[in-house]
N, C-alpha and C positions, 0 to 999 in steps of 0.2 A: 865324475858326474854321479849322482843318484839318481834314482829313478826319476826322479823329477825335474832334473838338469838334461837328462836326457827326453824328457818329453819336451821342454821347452825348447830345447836344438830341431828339434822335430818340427813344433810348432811354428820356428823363425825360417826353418831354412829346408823344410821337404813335410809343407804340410797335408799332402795326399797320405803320406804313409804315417804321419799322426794321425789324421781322421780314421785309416786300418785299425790303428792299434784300439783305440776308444770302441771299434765293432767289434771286437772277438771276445771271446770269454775274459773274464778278469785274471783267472789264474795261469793265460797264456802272455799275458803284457808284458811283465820281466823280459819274457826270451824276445818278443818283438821288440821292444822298446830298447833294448840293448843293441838285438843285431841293424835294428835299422839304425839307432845312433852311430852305430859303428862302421857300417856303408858310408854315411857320411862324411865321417872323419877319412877314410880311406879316398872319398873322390875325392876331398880338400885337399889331401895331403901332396900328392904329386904338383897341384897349382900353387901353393907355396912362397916357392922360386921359381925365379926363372934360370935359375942353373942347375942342368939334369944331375948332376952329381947329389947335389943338396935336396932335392928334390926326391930320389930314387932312397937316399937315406932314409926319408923322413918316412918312406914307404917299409925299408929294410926293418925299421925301430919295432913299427906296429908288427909287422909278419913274427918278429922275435919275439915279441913279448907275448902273443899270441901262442909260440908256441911254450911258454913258458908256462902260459895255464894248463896247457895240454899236460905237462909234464910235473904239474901239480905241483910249481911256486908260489905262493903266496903274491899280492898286488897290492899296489897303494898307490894304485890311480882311480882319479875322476871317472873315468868311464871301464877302464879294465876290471876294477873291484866290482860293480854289480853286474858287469858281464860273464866274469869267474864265477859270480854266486849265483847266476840264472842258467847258464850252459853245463858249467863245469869243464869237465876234459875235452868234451867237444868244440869247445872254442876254438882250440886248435885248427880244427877242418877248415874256420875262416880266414887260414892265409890265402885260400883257393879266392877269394873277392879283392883279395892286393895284387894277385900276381898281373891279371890282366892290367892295373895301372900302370905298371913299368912302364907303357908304351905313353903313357900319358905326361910322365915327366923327360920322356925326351923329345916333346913340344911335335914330335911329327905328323904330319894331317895322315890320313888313310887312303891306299891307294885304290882307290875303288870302290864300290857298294858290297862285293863280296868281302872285303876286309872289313867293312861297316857293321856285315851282320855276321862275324866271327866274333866281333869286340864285344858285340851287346850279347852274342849268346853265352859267351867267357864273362861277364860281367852282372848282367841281368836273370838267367837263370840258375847260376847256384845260389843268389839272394832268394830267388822263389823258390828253391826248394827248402833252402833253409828255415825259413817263415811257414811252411805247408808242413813241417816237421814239428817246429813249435807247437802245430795247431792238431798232431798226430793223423796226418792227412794219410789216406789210403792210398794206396798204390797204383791202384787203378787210377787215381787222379793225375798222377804224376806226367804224362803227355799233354794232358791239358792244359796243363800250370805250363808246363817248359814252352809250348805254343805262344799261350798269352806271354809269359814275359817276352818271350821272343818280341812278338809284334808290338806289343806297348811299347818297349824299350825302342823297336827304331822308330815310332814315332815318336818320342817322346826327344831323340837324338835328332831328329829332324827338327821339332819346334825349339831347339836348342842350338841348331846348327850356327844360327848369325852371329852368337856370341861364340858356340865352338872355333869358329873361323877364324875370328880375331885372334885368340889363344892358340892358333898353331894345331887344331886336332879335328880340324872340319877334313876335308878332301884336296886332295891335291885339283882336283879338278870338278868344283861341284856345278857343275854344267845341270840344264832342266833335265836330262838326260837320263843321267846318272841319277838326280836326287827321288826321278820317278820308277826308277829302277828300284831305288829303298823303299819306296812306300806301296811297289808291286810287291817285295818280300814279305813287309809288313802285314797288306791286304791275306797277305797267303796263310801266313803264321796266324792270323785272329780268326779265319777263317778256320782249319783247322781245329783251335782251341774250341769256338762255339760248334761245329760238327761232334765235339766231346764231352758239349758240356755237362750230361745225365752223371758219368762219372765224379764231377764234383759235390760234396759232400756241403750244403749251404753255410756251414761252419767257416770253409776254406774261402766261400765265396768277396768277402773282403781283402783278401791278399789278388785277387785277380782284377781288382778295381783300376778300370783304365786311365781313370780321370778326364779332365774337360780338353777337350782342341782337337782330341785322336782327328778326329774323321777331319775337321780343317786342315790340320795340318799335310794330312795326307791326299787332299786335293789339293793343297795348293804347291805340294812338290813338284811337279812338273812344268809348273809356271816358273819355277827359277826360286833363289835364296831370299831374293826380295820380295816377293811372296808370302813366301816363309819367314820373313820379321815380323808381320802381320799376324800371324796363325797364333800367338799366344795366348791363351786365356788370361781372360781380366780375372781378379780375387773373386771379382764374382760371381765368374763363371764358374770358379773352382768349387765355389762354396754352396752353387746351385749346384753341379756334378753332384756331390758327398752327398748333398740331401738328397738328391731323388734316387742316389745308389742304396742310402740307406733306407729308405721306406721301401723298395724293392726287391733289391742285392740279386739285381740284372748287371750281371759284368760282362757279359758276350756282347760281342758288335755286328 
């Protein structure tokens, strides 16, 4: 990919974090536009196959060749070549956003809500910090970014769940129960990040964009999954979110 094959992935297939990249500085894009292309490819990759073996490869390939940038081989991939030339050695640190998949290509649901928010803090927050680094985010930021992903990420898992489910990677038992048990953690974690929010620097402030449903979604967990097939945002919810975050760049809830 180029940078523009990689914005278009963005735009087809996680267009919350294309509208991110279009708000931040210009000369921070490369590093967004690569690492979020490359989340991407990472969560495709374990769904694949349906057979963990081929699956867990297809995982194994990127983590190596990842760290081959680290180790300063040269690339003549679609998307590895302008991630080498945006990161450098540091591309390496992003096998830490593959490891948590493994559990994704061996198709198994999560036993519980505390394994729920194990998976998204392993998955969802070294993405935010990664991106909050591109953007040279201060440190003192860094609790509140790890917050928000936190909470975004299980909602964001919850309006996702009816299709997770089908694929083998929702809950062993997603009872109303449980699913409002994730969206108490959720409540807690955003809760949290906007108790912090002075700390963020309005620069970072796009990488904390929650997008449209949060709050749906998280009322309507405790009514059960069928609920939550409902809670999605329509494109045009989505596309109202992005507006009114960008005339704003209110990301707390």
């Amino acid at each position: 990919m180029s940078l523009e094959d990689c914005a278009n992935a963005l735009r087809a297939h996680d267009p919350d974090r294309f509208g991110i990249c279009l708000m931040v500085a210009s000369e921070a894009r490369p590093k967004l536009l690569t690492l979020y292309a490359l989340n991407l490819e990472l969560a495709r990759a374990p769904l694949a196959s349906t057979e963990p073996l081929i699956a867990e490869m297809r995982l194994q390939w990127w983590i190596e060749r990842l760290e081959d940038i680290g180790a300063g081989k040269p690339q003549s991939h679609e998307l590895l070549t302008p991630l080498a030339e945006a990161w450098g050695p540091r591309a390496a640190a992003f096998a830490t956003l593959a490891e948590p998949r493994r559990r994704d290509a061996a198709r198994e649901p999560h036993n519980g809500p505390d394994a729920v928010a194990a998976y998204v803090r392993d998955t969802a927050v070294p993405l935010a910090s990664f991106a909050a680094e591109a953007l040279d985010g201060p440190t003192a930021a860094t609790p509140a970014i790890a917050a928000q992903a936190e909470g975004v990420g299980l909602a964001h898992w919850l309006v996702a769940l009816p299709a997770l489910q089908g694929l083998g990677l929702g809950l062993w038992d997603p009872s109303p129960q449980a699913l409002g048990q994730i969206a108490t953690k959720a409540r807690t974690k955003l809760a949290e990040a906007k108790a912090q929010r002075r700390a963020v620097p309005r620069r970072l402030a796009p990488l904390l964009f929650p997008g449209a449903g949060i709050q749906a979604a998280l009322q309507a967990a405790p009514q059960g999954i069928e609920a939550l097939a409902g809670a999605a945002p329509s494109e045009f919810r989505r596309r109202l979110a992005l507006g009114a975050f960008a005339l704003g760049h209110r990301w707390w809830i």
